[in-house]
C-alpha positions in Angstrom: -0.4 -6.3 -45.2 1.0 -6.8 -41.7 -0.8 -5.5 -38.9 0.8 -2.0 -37.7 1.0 -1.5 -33.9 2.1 1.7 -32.7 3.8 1.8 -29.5 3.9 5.0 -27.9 6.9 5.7 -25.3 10.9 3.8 -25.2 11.1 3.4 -21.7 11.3 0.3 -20.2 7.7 -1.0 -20.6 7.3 0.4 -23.9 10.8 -1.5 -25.1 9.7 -4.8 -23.6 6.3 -4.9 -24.7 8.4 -4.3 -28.2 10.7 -7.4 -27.7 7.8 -9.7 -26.5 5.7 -8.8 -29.4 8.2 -9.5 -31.6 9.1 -12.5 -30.7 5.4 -13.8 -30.4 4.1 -12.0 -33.7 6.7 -12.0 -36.1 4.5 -10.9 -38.9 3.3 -7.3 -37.3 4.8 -4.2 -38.0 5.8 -2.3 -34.9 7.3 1.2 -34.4 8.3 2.7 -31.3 8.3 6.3 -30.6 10.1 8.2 -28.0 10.0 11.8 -26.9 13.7 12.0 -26.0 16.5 11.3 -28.6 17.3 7.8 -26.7 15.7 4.7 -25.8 15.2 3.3 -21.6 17.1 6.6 -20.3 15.6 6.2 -17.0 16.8 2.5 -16.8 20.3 3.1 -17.5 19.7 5.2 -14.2 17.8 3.3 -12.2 19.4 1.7 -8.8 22.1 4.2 -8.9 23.3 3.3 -12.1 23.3 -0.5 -11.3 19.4 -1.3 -12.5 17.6 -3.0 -9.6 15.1 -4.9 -12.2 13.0 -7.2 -9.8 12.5 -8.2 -6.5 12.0 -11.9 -5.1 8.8 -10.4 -3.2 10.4 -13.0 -0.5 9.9 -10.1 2.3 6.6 -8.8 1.1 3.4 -9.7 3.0 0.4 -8.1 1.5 1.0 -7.0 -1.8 -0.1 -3.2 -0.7 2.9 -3.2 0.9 4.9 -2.9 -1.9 2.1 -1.1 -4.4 0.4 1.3 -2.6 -1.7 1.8 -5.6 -2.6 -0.6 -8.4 -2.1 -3.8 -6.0 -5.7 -5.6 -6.9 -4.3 -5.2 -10.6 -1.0 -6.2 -10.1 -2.0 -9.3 -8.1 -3.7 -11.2 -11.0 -0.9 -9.7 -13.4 2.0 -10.9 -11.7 0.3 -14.3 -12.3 0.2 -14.3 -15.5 4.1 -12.9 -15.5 6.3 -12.8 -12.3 9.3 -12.2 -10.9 10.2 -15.5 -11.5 9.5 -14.8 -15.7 11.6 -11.6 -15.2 14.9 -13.1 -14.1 13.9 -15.9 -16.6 13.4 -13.6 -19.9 17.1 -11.4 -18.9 18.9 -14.6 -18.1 17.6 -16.3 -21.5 19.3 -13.2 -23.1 22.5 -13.2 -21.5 22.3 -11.4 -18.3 23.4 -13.0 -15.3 21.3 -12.0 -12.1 22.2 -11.8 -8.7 19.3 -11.4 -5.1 20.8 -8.6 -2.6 18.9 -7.4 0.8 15.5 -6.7 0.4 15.1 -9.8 -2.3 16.2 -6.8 -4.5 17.5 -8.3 -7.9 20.4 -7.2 -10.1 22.8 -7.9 -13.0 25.9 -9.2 -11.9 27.8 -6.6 -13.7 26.1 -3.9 -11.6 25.5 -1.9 -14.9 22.4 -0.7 -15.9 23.6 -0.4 -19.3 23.5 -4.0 -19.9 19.6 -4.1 -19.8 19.8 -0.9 -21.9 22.0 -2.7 -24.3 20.0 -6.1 -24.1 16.6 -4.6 -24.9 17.9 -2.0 -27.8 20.1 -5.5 -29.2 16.3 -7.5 -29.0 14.3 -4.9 -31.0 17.1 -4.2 -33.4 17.1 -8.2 -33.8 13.7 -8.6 -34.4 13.4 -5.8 -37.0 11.7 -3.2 -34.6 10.8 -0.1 -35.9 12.5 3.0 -33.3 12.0 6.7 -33.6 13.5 8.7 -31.4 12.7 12.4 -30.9 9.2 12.4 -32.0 6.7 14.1 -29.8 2.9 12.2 -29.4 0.6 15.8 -29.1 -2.6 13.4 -29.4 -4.2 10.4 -30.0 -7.3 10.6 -31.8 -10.1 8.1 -31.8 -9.4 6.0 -35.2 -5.9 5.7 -33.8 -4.1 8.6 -35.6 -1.3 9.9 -33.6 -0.1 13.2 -33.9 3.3 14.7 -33.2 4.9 17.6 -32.5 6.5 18.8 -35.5 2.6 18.7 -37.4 3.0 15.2 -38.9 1.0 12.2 -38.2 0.6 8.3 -38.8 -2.2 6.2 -38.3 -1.9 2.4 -36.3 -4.2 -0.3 -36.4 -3.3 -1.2 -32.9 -1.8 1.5 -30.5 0.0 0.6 -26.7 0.8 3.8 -24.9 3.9 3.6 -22.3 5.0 6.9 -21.9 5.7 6.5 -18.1 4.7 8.9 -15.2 3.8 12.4 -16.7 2.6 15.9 -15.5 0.7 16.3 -18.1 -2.3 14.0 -19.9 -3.1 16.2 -22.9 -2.0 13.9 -25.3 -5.2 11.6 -24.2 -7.7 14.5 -23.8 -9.5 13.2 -27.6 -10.4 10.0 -26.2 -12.3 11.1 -23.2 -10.4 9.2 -20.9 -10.2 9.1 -16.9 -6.9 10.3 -15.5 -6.3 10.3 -12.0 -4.1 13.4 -10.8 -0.1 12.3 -11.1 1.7 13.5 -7.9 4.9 13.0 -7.0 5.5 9.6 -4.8 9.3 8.4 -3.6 10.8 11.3 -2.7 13.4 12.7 0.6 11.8 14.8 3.0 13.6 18.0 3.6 13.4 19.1 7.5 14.0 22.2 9.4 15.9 20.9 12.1 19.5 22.4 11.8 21.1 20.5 14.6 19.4 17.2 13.0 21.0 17.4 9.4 24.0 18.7 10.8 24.5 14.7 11.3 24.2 14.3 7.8 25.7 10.9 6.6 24.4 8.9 10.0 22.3 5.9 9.1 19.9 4.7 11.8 19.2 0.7 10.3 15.8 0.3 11.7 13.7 3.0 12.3 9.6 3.5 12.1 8.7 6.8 10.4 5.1 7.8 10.0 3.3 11.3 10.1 1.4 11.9 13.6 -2.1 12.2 13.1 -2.3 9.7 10.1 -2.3 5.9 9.4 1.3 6.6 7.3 4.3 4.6 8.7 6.9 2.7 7.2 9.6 0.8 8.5 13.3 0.3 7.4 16.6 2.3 7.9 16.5 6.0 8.1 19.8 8.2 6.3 20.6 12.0 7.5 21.4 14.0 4.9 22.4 17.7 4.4 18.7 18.7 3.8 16.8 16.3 6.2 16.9 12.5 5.8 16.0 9.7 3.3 16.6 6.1 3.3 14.0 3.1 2.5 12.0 4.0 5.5 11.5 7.4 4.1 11.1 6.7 0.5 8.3 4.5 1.4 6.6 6.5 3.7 6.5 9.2 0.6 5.3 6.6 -1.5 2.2 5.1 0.9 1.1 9.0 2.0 1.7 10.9 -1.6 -1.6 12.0 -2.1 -2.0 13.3 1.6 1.7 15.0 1.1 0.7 16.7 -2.2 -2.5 17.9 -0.3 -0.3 19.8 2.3 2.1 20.9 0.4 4.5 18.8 1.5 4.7 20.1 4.7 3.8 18.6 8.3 5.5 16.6 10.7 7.1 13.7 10.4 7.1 10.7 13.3 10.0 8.4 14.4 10.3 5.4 16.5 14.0 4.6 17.1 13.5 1.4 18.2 10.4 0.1 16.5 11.0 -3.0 18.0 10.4 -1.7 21.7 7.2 -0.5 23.4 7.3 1.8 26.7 7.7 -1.3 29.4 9.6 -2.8 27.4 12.2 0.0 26.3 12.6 1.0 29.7 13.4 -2.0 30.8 16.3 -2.6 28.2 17.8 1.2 29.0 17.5 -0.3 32.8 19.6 -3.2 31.8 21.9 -1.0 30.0 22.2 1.3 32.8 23.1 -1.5 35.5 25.9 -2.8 32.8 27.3 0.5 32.8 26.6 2.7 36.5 29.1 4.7 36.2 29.3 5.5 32.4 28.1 8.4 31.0 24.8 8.3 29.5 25.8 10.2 26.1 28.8 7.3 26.0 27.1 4.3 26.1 24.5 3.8 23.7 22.3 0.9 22.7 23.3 -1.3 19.9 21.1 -0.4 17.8 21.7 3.2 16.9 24.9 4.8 16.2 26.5 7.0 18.6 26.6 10.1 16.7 23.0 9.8 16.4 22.8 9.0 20.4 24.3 11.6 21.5 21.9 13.7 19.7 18.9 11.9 20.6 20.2 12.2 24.3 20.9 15.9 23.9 17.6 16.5 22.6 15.8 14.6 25.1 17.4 17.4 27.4 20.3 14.6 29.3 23.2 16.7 31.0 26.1 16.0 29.4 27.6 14.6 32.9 24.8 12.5 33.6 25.7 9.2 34.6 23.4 5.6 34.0 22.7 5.7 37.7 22.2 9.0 37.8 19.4 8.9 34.7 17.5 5.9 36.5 17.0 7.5 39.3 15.8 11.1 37.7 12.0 10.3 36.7 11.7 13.0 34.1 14.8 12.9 32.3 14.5 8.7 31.8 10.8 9.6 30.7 12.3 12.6 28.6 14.7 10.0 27.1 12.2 6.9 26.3 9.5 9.7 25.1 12.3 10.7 22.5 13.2 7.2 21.4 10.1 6.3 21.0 7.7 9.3 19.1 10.5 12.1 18.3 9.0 14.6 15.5 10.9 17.2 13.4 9.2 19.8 10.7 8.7 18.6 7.3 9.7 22.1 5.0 9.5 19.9 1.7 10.4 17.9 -0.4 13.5 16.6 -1.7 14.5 18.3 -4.6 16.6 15.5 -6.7 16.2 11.7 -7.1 17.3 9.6 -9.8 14.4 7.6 -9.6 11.0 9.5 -9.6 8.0 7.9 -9.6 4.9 9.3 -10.1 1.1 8.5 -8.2 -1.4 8.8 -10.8 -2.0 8.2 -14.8 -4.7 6.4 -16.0 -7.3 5.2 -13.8 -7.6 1.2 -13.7 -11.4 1.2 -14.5 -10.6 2.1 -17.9 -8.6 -0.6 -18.6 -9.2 -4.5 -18.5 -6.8 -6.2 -16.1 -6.2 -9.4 -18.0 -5.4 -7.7 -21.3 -4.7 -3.9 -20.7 -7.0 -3.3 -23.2 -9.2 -0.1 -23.2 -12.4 -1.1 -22.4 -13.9 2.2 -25.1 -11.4 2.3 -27.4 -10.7 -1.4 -29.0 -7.3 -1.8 -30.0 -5.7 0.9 -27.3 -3.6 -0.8 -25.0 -1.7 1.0 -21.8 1.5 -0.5 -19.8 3.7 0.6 -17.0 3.5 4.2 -15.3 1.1 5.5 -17.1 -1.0 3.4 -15.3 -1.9 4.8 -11.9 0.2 2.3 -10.4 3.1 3.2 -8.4 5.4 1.1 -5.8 7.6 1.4 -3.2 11.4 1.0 -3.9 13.0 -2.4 -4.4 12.4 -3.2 -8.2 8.7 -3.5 -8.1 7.9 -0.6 -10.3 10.1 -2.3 -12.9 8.3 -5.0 -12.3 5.2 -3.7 -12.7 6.4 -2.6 -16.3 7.9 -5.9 -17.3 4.4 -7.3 -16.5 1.7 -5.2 -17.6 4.3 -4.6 -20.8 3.8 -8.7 -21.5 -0.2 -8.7 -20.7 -0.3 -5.6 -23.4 2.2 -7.5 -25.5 -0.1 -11.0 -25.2 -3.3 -9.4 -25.6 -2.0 -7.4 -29.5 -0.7 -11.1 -30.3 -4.3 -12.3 -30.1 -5.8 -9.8 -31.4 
């Protein structure tokens, strides 16, 4: 009889461990079960609808950069199956790829759906069992697998993908480590009213960090109604989630708009700008660099008369030392967290020491494999958590061939 593997969760790691296994291990039986009545619903939103599935990793220096948690893990993984093998496997099945800022990869077509529909088309191919609307309550040791509505099947080999969760119950029989989920990529939501009131600016290249802290990202920075999000943002979320979740997602939160300046050095460039322009208003003539929306805010805030010329500023000592002081470490209230995003990732899941890196193999339970969110592994945004579930998916998918 062929050997029955059980794969628990139809997201995107759970679907493509499916399709590899298939395709290497013709012979096993494999059934997939999801909680929701359809298959990869958060792919066919992910990237705003357009499914950012990789990244070319061409930008990133350390690989904590782009996985805050889970790097050491992902290092050796993304060995063994990388970007590269991605774009290779979705190009081998018909989907044409395109690289956009950011080494941020994406179908052509700009439609998420087309992964959707490739993935679903593979396991239906291959003779994939699916089962949609079934409910895992536990797994008990022995690998039987309980469900919601009182029934139950038992697996030789079981690989749980069931993504980022609030709640680990399922696993409770086996004993298992889980490392608190919080919430990670999110928009902050600020008090300043004047601030959002500029909702829809975009400042390109900002640093934002929280004072106090070693947390700071770098990228643009957008307003919005509520506060402000953008890359810069998202990341900085994603590198300070557990110290967020600690506070209640509440402090203060740091920007440098013009990361690329120091003091001597900023004050020299507004010095330059000032003698290209004596006799313009400072609130009218704004560097390059930010928009003048946002300038005239910053210059506002930073308490510049409205009639204040360029002269006038470099010769007033506190208000050009008002004005770099601003540009440089401005801070607004942090109320929350942004309520809504498409995309949520979670920090936490399973903690690595359970799990063998090279396999993702249980290292109590024989047979139990784990891939993609549930793992604590989390990343910044880009394509890497996709990433991260195309290749621990494969590892998992590898190591059940084997075995």
């Amino acid at each position: 009889m062929p050997n029955s593997i059980a794969i628990i969760g139809g997201g995107a790691a759970g679907c493509f461990a499916a399709a590899v296994l298939s395709g290497i291990a013709p012979d096993c039986a494999i059934d997939v079960y999801e909680a929701d009545n359809k298959l990869l619903a958060k792919v066919a939103i992910t990237g705003g609808g357009r499914c950012n599935l990789t990244n070319t990793f061409e930008s990133v220096g350390a690989l904590s950069e782009a996985y805050p948690r889970g790097s050491r893990l992902m290092k050796g993984a993304l060995r063994a199956f990388s970007a590269g093998d991605t774009c290779e496997w979705f190009r081998a099945h018909g989907v044409r790829l395109k690289v956009e800022d950011g080494g941020r990869v994406f179908p052509v077509s700009d439609d998420a759906m087309q992964i959707v529909r490739t993935l679903e088309n593979e396991l239906r191919r291959s003779g994939v069992r699916i089962h949609t609307g079934r409910r895992v309550t536990s797994i008990r040791p022995g690998f039987e697998i309980c469900f919601e509505d009182g029934s139950s099947v038992h697996a030789d080999r079981v690989l749980v993908t069931v993504g980022g969760k609030k709640d680990f119950g399922f696993l409770s029989p086996l004993g298992l480590e889980i490392v608190p989920p919080v919430p990670s990529l999110y928009s902050f939501n600020l008090e300043d009213k004047a601030f959002r009131s500029l909702m829809g600016t975009v400042a390109e290249d900002v640093e934002a960090y929280l004072p106090g802290t070693k947390f700071r990202a770098r990228g643009s920075l957008l307003v919005t109604d509520w506060g402000c999000s953008g890359p810069a943002v998202l990341k900085l979320s994603s590198y300070a989630a557990r110290h967020l979740a600690e506070a209640g997602w509440k402090g203060m939160l740091g920007v440098k708009w013009l990361p690329s300046f120091n003091e001597n050095s900023l004050r020299e460039y507004l010095a330059s700008i000032a003698a290209d322009n004596p006799r313009r208003l400072v609130r009218s003539a704004h560097p390059a660099e930010l928009p003048a929306r946002l300038w005239g805010f910053l210059t506002a805030r930073a308490g510049i008369p409205d009639e204040l010329t360029w002269s006038g500023l470099v010769g007033v000592g506190k208000s050009f030392s008002r004005l770099v002081n601003t540009l440089l470490s401005d801070q607004y209230t942090i109320t929350g967290r942004g309520a809504f995003r498409d995309e949520f990732v979670t920090a936490g899941g399973l903690a690595l020491s359970c799990i063998n890196p090279a396999t993702m193999e249980c290292k109590t339970h024989p047979g139990l494999f784990f891939a993609g969110e549930v793992l604590d592994i989390d990343a910044i945004t880009g394509g890497f958590n996709l990433q991260a579930a195309w290749t621990t998916a494969t590892l998992a998918a590898r190591s059940l061939e084997k075995e």
